[in-house]
N, C-alpha and C positions, 0 to 999 in steps of 0.2 A: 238112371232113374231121376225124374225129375222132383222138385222139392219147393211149394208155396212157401216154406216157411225157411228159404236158404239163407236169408238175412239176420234170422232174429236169432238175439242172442238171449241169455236167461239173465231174469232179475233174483233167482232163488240160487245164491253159493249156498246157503246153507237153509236150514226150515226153523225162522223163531217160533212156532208152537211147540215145540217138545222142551220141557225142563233137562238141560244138561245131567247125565247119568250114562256110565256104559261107556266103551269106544265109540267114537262115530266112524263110520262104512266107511273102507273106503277102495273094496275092490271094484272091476272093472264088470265085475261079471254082473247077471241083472237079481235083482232081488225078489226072490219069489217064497220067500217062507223068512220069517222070524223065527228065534230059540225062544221056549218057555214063556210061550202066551200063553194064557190064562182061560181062552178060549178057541173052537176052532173053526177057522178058516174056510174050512173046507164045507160047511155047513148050511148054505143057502140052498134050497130048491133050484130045481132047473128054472123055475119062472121068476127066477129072482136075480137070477147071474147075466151080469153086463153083453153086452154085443160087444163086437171089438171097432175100437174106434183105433183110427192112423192117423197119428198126429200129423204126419204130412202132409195128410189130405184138406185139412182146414174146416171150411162151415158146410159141410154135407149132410147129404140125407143120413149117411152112418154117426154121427155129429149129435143131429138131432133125437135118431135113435136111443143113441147114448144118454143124451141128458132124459129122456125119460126113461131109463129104466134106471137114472142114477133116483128120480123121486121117487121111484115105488120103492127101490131098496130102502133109500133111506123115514119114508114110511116103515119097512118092516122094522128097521134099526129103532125106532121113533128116534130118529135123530134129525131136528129142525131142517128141512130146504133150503128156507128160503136165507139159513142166515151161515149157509156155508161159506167157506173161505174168509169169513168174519174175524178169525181163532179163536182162541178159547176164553170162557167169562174171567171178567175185569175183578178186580179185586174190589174197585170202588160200588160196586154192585150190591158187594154186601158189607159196605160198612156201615154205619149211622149215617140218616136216617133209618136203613132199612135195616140193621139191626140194635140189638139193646144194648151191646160195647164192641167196640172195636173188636177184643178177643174173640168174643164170640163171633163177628162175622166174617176174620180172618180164619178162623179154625173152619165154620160153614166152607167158606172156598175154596180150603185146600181138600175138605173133602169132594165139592161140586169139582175140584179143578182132574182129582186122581180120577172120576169115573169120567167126565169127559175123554182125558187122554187117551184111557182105553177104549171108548168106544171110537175115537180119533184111530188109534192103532188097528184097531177091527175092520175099521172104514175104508184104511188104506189097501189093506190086502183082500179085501173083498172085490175091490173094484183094480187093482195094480195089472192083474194078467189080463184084462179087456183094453187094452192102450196097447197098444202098435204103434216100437219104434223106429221102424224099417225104415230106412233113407241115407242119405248122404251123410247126415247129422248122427246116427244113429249114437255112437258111442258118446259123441257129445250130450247128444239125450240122456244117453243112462247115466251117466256121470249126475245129473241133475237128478234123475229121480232117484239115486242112490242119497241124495244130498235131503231127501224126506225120511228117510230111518237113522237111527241114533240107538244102539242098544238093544232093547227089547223092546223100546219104542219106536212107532212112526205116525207123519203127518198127513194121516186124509186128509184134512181142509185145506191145508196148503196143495195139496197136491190136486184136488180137484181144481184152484183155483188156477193150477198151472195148466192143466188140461184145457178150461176153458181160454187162455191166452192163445192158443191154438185156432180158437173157432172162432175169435175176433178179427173180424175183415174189414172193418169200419178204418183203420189206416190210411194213409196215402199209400203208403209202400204196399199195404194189402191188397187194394182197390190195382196196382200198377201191375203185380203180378198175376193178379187172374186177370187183368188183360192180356198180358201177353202170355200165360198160357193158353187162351181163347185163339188167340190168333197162330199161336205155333202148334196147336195139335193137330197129328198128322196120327193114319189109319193103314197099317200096312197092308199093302196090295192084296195079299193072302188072308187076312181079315177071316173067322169063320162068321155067322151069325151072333153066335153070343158076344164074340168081341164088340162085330160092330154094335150090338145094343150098350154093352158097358160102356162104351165110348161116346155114344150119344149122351146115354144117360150123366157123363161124368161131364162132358163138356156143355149141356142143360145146365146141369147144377151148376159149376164154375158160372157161366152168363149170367144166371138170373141172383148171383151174390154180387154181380157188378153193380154199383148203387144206380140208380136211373130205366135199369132193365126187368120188364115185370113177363112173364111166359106168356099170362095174359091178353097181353096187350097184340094185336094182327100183328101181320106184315109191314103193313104200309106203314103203320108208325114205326119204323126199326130202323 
């Protein structure tokens, strides 16, 4: 199995949005349920639950997918868009000026800070089982996203933000491998129809992430 993303390695050992609390994970297996959350998981409508995106696949159609049904979810969440991956509000936020003593704007924040994290924790497991690890990397992956839970916490923002490191092609080294997966995909002789559509369809998408190349654009310019 081949893998756009065989080079990159992770900037997340660990996830700084969670306040230290609890053991941190540190099994191998993947993380699909937290102890004694406070709410439940399992609780989105069917028009609300993610598609499955495959990290090793990069900036695709399934990619794209993905980030829009991460806004509608986080619409139903009312948990801001556009300021994911941000982490959680600054303490300087609410000190003087914008409150009337320090005390009080520290005390504000650690209570703005405890409902954020839960809806951070909420965030993570809503959207955890729509990412597909499957690849060469795969355990090295889960090692990383085991490294966004901490206790009966975990790091949606962070972890969305690693999701989207995935769909960043703008690199050199990105831009170098969908070359040369463009140029090494090959179509097994016995091919049924549906293959060969997904095959077009994936080697489509691969080209036109090539910086310079538009679908648009004829023949003769190519």
């Amino acid at each position: 199995m081949d893998s756009d993303q065989s080079n990159k390695t992770s900037t997340f050992s660990a996830s700084p949005n969670m306040v230290a609390g609890g053991n941190s994970k540190s099994s191998d297996a993947p993380s699909q349920a937290a102890p004694n959350l406070p709410f439940s998981v399992q609780s989105l409508p069917a028009s609300l639950q993610l598609p499955v995106f495959r990290v090793d696949d990069g900036h695709i159609a399934s990619y794209v997918a993905w980030e829009t049904a991460l806004k509608a979810l986080c619409d139903h969440m009312r948990v801001p868009y556009d300021t994911l991956g941000m982490g959680p509000p600054s303490a300087e936020s609410y000190l003087p000026p914008y409150a009337l003593t320090k005390h009080d704007g520290l005390m504000q924040h650690a209570v703005c800070l405890t409902a954020w994290q839960l809806r951070n924790t909420q965030l993570f497991y809503h959207i955890r089982n729509s990412i597909d690890l499957t690849g060469p990397l795969q355990l090295a992956l889960q090692r990383e996203v085991d490294a966004f839970t901490q206790g009966a916490l975990a790091d949606g923002d962070g972890f969305v933000a690693w999701v989207r490191s995935f769909a960043d092609l703008s690199s050199v080294e990105s831009q170098a491998l969908l070359q040369l997966k463009v140029i090494q995909s090959r179509l097994p002789p016995d091919a049924s129809r549906n293959q060969l559509l997904a095959h077009c369809v994936r080697l489509l998408e691969r080209w036109t992430s090539i910086l310079g190349n538009d679908r648009n654009l004829s023949l003769i310019h190519i």
